[in-house]
ZAFITOR-85459 format. One record per residue (C-alpha): residue in one letter; residue number from 0; x, y, z; chain. Coordinates in nm, 4 decimals, padded with zeros to 6 digits, m for minus. Each point is the difference from the previous one (the first is absolute). Layout:
BEGIN
{r a,NUM,{X,Y,Z},A}
...
This chain:
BEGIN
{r x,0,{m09.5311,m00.2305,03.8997},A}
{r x,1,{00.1344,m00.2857,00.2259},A}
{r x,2,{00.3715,m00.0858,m00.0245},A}
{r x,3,{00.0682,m00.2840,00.2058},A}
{r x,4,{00.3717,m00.1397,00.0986},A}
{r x,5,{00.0652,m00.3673,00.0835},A}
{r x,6,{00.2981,m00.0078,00.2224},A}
{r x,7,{00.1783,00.2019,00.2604},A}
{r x,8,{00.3236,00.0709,m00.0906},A}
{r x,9,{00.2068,00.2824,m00.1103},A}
{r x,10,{m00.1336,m00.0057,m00.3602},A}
{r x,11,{m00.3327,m00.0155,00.1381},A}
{r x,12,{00.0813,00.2872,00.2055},A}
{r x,13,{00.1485,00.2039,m00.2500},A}
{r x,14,{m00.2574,00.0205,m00.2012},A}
{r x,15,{m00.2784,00.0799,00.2110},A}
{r x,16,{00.2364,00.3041,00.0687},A}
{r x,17,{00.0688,00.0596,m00.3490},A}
{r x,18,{m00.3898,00.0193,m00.0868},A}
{r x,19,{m00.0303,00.2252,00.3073},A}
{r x,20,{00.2904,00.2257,m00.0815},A}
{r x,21,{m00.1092,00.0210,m00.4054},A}
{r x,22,{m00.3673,00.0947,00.1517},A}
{r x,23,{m00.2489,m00.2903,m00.0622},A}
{r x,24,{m00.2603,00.0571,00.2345},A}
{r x,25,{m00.2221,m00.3620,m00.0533},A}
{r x,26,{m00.0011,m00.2980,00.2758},A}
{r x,27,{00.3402,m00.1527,00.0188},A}
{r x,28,{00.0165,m00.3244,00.2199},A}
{r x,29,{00.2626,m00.2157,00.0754},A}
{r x,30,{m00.0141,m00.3666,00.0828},A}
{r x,31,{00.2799,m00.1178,00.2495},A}
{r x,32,{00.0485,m00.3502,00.0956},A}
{r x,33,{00.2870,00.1549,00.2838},A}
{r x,34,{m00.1328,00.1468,00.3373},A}
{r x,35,{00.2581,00.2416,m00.0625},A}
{r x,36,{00.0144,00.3938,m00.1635},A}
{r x,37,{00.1464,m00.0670,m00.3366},A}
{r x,38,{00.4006,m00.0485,00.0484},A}
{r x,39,{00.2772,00.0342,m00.2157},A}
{r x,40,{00.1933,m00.3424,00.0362},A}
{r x,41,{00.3538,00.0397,m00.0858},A}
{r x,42,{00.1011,00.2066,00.3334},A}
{r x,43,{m00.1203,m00.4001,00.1469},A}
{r x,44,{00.3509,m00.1336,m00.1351},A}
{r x,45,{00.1692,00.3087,00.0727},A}
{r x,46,{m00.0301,00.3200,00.2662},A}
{r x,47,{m00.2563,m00.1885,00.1670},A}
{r x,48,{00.1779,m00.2658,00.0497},A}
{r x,49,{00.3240,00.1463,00.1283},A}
{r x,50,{m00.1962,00.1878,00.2100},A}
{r x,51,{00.0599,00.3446,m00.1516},A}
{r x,52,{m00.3605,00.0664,m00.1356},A}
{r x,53,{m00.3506,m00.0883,00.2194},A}
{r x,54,{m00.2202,m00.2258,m00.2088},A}
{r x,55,{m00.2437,00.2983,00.0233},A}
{r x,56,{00.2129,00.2334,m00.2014},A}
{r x,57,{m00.0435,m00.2902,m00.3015},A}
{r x,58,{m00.3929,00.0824,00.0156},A}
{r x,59,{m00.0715,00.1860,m00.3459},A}
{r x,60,{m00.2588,00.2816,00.1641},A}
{r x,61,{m00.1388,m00.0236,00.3922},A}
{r x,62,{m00.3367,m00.0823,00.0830},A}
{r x,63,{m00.1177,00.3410,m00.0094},A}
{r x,64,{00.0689,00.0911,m00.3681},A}
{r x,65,{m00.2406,m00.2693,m00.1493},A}
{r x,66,{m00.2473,00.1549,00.2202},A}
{r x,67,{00.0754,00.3288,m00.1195},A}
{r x,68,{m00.0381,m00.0601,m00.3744},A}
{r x,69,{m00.2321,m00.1941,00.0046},A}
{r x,70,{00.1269,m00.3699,m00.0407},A}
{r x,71,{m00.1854,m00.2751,00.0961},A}
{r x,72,{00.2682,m00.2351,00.1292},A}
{r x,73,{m00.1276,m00.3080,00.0802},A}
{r x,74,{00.2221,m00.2286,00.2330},A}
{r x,75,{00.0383,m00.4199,00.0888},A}
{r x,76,{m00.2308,m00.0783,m00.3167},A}
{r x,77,{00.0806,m00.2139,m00.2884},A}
{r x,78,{m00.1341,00.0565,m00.3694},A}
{r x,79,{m00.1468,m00.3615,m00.1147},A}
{r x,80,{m00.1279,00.0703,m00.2945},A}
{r x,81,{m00.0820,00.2550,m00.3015},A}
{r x,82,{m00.2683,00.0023,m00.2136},A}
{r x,83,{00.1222,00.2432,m00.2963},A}
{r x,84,{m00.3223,m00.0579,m00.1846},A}
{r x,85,{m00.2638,00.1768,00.2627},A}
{r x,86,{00.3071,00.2043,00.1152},A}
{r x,87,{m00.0168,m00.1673,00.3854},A}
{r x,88,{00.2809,m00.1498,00.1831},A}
{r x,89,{m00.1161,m00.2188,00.3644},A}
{r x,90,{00.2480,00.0564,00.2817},A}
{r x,91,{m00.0103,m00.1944,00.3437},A}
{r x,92,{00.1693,00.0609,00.3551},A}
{r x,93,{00.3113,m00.1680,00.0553},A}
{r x,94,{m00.0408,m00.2204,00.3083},A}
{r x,95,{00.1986,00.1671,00.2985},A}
{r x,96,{m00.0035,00.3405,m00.1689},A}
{r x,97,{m00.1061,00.3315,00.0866},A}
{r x,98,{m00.2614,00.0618,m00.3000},A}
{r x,99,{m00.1239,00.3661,m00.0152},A}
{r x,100,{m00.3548,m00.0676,m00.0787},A}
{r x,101,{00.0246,m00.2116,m00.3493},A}
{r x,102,{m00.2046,m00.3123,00.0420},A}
{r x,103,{m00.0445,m00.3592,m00.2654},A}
{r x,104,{m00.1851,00.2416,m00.2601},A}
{r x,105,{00.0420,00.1364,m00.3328},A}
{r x,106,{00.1380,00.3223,m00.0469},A}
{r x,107,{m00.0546,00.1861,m00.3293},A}
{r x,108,{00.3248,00.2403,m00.1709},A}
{r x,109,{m00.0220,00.1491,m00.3717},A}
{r x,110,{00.3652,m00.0659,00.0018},A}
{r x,111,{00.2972,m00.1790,00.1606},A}
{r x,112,{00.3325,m00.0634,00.0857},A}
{r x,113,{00.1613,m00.3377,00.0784},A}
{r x,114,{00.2823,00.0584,00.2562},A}
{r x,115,{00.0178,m00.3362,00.1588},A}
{r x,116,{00.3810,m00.0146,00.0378},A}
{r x,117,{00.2231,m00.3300,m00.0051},A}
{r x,118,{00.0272,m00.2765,00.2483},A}
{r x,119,{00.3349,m00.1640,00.1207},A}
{r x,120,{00.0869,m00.3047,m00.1596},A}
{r x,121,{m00.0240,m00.2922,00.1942},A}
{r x,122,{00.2904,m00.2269,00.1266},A}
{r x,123,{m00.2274,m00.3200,00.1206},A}
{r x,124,{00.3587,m00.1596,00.1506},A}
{r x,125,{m00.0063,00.2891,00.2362},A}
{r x,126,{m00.2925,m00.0771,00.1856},A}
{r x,127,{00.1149,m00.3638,00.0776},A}
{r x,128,{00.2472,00.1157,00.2560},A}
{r x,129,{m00.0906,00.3606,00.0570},A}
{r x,130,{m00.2137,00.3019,00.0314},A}
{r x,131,{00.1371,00.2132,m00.3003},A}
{r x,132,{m00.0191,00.3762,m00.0726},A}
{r x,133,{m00.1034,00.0682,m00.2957},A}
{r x,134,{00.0323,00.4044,m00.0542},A}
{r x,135,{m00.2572,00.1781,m00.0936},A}
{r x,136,{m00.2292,00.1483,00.2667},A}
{r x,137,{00.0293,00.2264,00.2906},A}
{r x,138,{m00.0354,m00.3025,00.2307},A}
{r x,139,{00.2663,m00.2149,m00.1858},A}
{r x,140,{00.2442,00.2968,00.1022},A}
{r x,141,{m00.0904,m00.0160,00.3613},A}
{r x,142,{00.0547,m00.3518,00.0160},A}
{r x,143,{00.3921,00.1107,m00.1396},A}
{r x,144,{00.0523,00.2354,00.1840},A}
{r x,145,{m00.1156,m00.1997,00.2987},A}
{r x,146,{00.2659,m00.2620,m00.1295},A}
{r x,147,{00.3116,00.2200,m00.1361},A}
{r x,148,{00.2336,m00.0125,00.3388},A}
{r x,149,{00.3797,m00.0165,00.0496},A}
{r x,150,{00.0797,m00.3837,m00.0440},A}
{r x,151,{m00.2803,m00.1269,m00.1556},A}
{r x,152,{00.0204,m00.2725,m00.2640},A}
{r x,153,{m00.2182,00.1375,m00.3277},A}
{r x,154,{m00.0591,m00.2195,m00.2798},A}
{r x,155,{m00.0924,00.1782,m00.3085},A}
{r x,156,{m00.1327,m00.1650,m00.3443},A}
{r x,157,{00.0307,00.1792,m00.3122},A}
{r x,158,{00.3035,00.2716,m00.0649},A}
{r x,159,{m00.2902,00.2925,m00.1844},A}
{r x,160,{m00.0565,00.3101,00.1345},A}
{r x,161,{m00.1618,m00.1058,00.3243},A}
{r x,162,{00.1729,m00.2337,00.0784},A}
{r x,163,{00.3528,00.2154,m00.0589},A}
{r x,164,{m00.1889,00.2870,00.1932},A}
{r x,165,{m00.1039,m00.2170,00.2814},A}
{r x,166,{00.3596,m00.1240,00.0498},A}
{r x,167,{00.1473,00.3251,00.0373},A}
{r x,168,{m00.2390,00.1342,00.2506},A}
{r x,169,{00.0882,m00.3347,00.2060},A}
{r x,170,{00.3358,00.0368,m00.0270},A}
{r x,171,{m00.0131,00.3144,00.1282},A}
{r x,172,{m00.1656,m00.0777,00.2685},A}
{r x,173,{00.2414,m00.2662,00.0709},A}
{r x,174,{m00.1234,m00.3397,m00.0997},A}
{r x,175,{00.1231,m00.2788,m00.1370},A}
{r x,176,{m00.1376,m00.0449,m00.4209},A}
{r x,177,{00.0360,m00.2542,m00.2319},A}
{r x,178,{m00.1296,00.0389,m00.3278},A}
{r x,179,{m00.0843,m00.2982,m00.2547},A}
{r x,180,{m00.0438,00.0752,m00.3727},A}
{r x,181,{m00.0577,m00.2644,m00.2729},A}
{r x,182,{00.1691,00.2122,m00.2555},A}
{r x,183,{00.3299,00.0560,m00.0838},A}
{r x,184,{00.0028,00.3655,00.1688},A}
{r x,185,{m00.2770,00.2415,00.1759},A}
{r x,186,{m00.1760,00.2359,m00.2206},A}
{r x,187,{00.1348,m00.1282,m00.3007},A}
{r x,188,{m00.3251,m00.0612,m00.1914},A}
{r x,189,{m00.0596,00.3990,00.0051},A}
{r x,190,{00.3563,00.1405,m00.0074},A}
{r x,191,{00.2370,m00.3283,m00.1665},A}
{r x,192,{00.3158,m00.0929,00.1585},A}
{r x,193,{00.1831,00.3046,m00.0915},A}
{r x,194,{m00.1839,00.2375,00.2924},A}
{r x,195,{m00.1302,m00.3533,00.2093},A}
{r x,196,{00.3367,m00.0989,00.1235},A}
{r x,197,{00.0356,00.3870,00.1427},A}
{r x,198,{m00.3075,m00.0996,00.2054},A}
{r x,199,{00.1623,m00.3187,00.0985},A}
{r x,200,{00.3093,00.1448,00.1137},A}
{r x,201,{m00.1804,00.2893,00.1975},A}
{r x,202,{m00.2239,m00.2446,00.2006},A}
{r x,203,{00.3247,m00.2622,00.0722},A}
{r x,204,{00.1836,00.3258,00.0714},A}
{r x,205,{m00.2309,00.0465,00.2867},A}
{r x,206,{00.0062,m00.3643,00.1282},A}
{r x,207,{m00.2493,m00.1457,m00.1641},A}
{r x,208,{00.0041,m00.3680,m00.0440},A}
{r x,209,{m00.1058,m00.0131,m00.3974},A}
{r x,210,{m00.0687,m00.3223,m00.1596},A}
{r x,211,{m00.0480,00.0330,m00.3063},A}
{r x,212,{m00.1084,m00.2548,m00.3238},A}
{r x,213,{m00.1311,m00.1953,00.3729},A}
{r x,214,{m00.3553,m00.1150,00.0656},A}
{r x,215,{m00.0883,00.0323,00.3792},A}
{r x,216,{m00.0756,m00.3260,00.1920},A}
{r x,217,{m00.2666,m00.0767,00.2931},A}
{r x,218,{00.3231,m00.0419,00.2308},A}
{r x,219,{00.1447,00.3503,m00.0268},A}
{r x,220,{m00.3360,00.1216,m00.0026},A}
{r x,221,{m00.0797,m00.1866,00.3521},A}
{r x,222,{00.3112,00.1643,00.1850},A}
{r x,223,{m00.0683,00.3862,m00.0714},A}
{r x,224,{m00.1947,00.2106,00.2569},A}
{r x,225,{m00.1564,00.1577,m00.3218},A}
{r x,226,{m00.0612,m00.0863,m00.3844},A}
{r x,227,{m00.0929,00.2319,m00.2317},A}
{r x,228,{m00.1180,m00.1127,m00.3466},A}
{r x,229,{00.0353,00.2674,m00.2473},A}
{r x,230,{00.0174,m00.2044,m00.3536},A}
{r x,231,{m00.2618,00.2443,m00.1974},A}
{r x,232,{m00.3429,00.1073,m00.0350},A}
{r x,233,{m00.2946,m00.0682,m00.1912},A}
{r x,234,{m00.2727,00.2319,m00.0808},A}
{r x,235,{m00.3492,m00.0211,00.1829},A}
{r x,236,{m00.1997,m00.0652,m00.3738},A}
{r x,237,{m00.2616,m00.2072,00.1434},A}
{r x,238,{m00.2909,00.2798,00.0371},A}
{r x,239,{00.1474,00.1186,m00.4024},A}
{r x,240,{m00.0512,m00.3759,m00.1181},A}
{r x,241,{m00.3428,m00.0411,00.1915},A}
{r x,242,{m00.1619,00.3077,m00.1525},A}
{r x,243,{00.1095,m00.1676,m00.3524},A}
{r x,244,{00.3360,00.2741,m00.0862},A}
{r x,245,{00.2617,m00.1037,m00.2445},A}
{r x,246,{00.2996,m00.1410,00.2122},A}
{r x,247,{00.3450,m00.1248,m00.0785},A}
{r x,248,{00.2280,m00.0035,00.3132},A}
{r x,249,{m00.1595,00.3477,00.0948},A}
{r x,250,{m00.3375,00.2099,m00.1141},A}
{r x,251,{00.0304,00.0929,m00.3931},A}
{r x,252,{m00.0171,00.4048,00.0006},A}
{r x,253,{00.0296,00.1854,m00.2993},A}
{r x,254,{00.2324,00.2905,m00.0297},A}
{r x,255,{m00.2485,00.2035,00.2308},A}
{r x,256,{00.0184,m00.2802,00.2571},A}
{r x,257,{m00.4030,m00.1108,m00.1082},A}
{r x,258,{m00.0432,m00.3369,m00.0223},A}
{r x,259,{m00.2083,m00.1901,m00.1835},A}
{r x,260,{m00.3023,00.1374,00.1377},A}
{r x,261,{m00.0591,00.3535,m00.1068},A}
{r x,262,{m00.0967,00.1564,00.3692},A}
{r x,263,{00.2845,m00.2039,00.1755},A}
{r x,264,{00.3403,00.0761,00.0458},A}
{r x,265,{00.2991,m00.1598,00.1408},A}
{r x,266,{00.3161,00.1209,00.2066},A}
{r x,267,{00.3267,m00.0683,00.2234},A}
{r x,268,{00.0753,m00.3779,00.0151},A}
{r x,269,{m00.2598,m00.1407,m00.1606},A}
{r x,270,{m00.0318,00.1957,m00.2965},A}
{r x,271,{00.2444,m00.1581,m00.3001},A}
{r x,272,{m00.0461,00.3396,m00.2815},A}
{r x,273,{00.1063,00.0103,m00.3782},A}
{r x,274,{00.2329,00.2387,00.0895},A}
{r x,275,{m00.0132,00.2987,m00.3043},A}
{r x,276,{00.3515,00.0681,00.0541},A}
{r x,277,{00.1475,m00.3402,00.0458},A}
{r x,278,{m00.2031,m00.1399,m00.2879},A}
{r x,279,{m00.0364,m00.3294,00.2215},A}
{r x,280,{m00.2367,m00.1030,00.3270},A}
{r x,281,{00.1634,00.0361,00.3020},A}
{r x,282,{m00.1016,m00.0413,00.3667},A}
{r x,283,{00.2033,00.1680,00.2908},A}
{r x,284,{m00.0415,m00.0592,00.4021},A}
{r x,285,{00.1094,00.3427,00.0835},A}
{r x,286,{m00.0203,00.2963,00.1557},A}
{r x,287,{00.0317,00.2122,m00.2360},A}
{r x,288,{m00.2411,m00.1490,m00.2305},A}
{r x,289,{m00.2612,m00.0101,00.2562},A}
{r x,290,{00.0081,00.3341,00.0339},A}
{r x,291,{00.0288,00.1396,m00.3450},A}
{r x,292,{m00.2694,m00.2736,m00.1441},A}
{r x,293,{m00.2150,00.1058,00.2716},A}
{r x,294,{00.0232,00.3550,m00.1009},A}
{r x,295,{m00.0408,m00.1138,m00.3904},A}
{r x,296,{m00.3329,m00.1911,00.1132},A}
{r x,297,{m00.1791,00.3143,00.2214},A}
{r x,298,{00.0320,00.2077,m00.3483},A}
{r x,299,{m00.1507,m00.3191,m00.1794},A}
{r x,300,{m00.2918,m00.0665,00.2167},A}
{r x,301,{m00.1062,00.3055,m00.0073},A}
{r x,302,{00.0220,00.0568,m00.3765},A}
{r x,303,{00.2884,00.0415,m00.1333},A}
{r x,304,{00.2018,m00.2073,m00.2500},A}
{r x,305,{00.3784,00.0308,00.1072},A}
{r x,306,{00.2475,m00.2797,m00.0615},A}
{r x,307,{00.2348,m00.1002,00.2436},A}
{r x,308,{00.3542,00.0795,m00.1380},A}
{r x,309,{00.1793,00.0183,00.3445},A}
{r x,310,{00.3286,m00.2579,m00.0166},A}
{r x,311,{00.0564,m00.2449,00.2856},A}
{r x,312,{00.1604,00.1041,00.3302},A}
{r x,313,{00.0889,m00.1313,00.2805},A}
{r x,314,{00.2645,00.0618,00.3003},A}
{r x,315,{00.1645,m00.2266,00.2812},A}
{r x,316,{00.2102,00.1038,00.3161},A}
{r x,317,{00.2188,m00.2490,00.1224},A}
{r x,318,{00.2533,00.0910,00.2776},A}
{r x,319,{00.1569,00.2948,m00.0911},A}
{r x,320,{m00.0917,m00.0717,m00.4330},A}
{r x,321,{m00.2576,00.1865,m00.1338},A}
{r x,322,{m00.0796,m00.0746,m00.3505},A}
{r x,323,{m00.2400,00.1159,m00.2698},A}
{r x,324,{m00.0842,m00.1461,m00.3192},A}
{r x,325,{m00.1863,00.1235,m00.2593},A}
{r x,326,{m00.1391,m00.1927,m00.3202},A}
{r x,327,{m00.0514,m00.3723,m00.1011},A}
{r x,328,{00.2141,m00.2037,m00.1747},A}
{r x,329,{m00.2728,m00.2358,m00.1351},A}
{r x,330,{m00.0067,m00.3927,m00.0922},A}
{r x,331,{00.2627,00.1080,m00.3357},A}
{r x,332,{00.2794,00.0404,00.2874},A}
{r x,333,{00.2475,00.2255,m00.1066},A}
{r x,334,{00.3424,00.0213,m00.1349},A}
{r x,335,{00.2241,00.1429,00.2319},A}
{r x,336,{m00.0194,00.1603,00.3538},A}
{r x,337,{00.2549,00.3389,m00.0140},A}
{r x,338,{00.1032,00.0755,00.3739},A}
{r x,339,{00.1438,00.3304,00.0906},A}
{r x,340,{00.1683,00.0745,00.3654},A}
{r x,341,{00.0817,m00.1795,00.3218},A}
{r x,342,{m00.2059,m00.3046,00.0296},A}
{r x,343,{00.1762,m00.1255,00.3535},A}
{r x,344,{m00.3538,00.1699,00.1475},A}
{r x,345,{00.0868,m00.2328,00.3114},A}
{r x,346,{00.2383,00.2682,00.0910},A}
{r x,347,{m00.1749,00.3038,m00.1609},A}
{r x,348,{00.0675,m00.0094,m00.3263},A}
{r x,349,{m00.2321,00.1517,m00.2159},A}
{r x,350,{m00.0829,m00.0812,m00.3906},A}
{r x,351,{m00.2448,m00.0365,m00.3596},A}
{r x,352,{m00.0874,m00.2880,m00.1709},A}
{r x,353,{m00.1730,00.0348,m00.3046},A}
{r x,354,{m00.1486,m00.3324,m00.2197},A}
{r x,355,{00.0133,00.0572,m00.3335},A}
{r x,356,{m00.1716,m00.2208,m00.3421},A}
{r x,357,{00.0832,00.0931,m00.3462},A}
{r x,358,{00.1569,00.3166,00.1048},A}
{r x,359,{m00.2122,00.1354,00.2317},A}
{r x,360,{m00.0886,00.0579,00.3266},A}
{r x,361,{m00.2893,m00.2229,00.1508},A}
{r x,362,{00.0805,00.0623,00.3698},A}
{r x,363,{00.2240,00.1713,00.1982},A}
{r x,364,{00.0443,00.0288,00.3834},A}
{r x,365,{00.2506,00.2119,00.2411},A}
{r x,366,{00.1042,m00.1522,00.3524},A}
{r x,367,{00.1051,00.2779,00.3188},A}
{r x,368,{00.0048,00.2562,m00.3385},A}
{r x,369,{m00.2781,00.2667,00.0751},A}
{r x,370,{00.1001,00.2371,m00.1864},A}
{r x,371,{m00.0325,m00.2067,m00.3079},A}
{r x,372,{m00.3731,m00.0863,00.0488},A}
{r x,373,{m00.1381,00.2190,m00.2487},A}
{r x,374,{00.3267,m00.1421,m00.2384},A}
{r x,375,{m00.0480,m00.3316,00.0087},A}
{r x,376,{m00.4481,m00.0101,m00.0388},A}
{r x,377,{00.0635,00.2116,m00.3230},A}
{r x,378,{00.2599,m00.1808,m00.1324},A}
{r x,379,{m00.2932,m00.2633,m00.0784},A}
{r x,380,{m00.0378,m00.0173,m00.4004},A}
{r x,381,{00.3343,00.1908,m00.0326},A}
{r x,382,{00.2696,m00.1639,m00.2600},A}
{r x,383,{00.3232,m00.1133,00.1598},A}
């Protein structure tokens, strides 16, 4: 039996290992549209970027281990098309790229696994009076860390998670960042204005210019040395839509992360699942879920029929902050947020935040409080 992967990312990655490790033995292939080994992206915004990690260390496995077990990893080539009817998907060179053999033909698989990842949302006003970085590959990072230099004037747009990571790394390396955000305060969409203005503080603590509830304009834009646009991402569901899958602002999956098609599955950023646990569809640009989806899928494709029960994740380091949160909140909101400890984190402190609806627990997340790790994930579902 032919698995074959569309995408070459870490969820890709991870489960071509998974099948390996669990001991499938039939053709696995993956379809990359990167030149690169498979990467993990987050170290991009983070060690990578302050220089405390080589972009090599990101790579999931090295070259030698697909070798070794016996994965064909196929490099600079682009998916166009699936046929789930005859069971044949066409993939073509990407111009420029270093293809490994895969011509414009039709390659058969028995089954399959969309990993096609998300794409940065684009800021057209951006291009009009710069060259913007937009994170999200390994050569996006070079062009940062080309640019991130004492003095420099850095223009970021959009307080999220990359954008919040990418001003820390440049302020410690010494430039110069302003951030504009068109709501009221950064993050606030995922963690509300009770844990957002401790973001707010930490990044003005550390001399960042932060304008918030402020749309950016072409003239600020025009006198940085670098703008980065980091206002969101949208998942890649053209190749999902083309081969005729259910999609709503993601790839339907069932609780086993199939979609609509009985032989095709869907993972990482792409993948929007009826979450068993949840009892809701959710999709989640993570880590985290990358991984454990991808792990989920491997035991899928090659015949199993395990659900997917694994609550979000995710994780941010920012200066000397490092947070985890564990859970989702979900489009009910929630009630009150109970914090517990020292939440000046500009200067150390360390604390919990849990959000709770209807008496309990929906998420929970710890900030420079290690030790409470395993606390705080199994608080989730816990009355308070």
């Amino acid at each position: 039996m032919t698995i074959a992967i569309v995408g070459g990312g870490l969820a890709a990655a991870t489960a071509a290992t998974e099948l390996r490790e669990k001991g499938y033995d039939g053709d696995v292939v993956i379809y990359s549209a990167e030149d690169h080994l498979p990467y993990e992206r987050p170290p991009l915004s983070k060690e990578v970027l302050l220089g405390s990690k080589q972009v090599e260390e990101a790579q999931v496995h090295d070259s030698a281990w697909y070798a070794d077990n016996h994965v064909q990893l196929e490099r600079g080539v682009k998916v166009v098309s699936i046929d789930p009817a005859a069971h044949t998907l066409r993939a073509e060179p990407i111009a420029g790229g270093e293809s490994t053999g895969v011509e414009s033909t039709v390659h058969s698989y028995d089954r399959l696994l969309l990993a096609t990842g998300a794409s940065p949302r684009h800021f057209p006003a951006a291009d009009k009076v710069s060259d913007p970085v937009y994170l999200r590959t390994v050569e996006d990072n070079a062009r940062l860390l080309e640019a991130l230099k004492p003095g420099a004037k850095v223009l970021i747009v959009g307080a999220g998670w990359i954008g919040l990571e990418v001003a820390s790394a440049a302020r410690q390396k010494g430039a110069e960042v302003t951030i504009y955000e068109v709501a009221d305060l950064p993050l606030v969409a995922v963690l509300g204005p009770e844990v957002a203005r401790l973001f707010a503080d930490l990044h003005r603590a550390h001399g960042v210019d932060l304008r918030l509830s402020t749309p950016v304009d072409e003239a600020a834009m025009a006198g940085a040395d670098l703008v980065v646009v980091g206002i969101g991402a949208v998942p890649n569901t053209e190749l999902a839509e083309q081969a005729g899958l259910d999609v709503d602002h993601g790839v339907l999956v069932d609780e086993t992360l199939r979609t609509s098609d009985p032989d095709i599955y869907a993972v990482g950023d792409i993948a929007s699942q009826q979450h068993p646990v949840l009892g809701r569809r959710i999709r989640v640009e993570h880590w985290d879920t990358a991984i454990e989806q991808g792990k989920v899928a491997a035991h899928n494709l090659a015949g199993a029929s395990e659900q997917y029960t694994h609550l979000p994740y995710f994780f941010t380091d920012q200066y000397d902050l490092g947070m985890e949160y564990f859970g989702s909140v979900g489009p009910e909101g929630y009630d009150r947020v109970d914090i517990e400890g020292d939440t000046d984190v500009a200067n150390g402190g360390a604390f919990r935040a849990y959000w709770v609806k209807d008496g309990t627990v929906r998420a929970a997340m710890h900030a420079n409080d290690w030790d409470a790790s395993d606390a705080v994930r199994d608080s989730i579902g816990t009355a308070r």
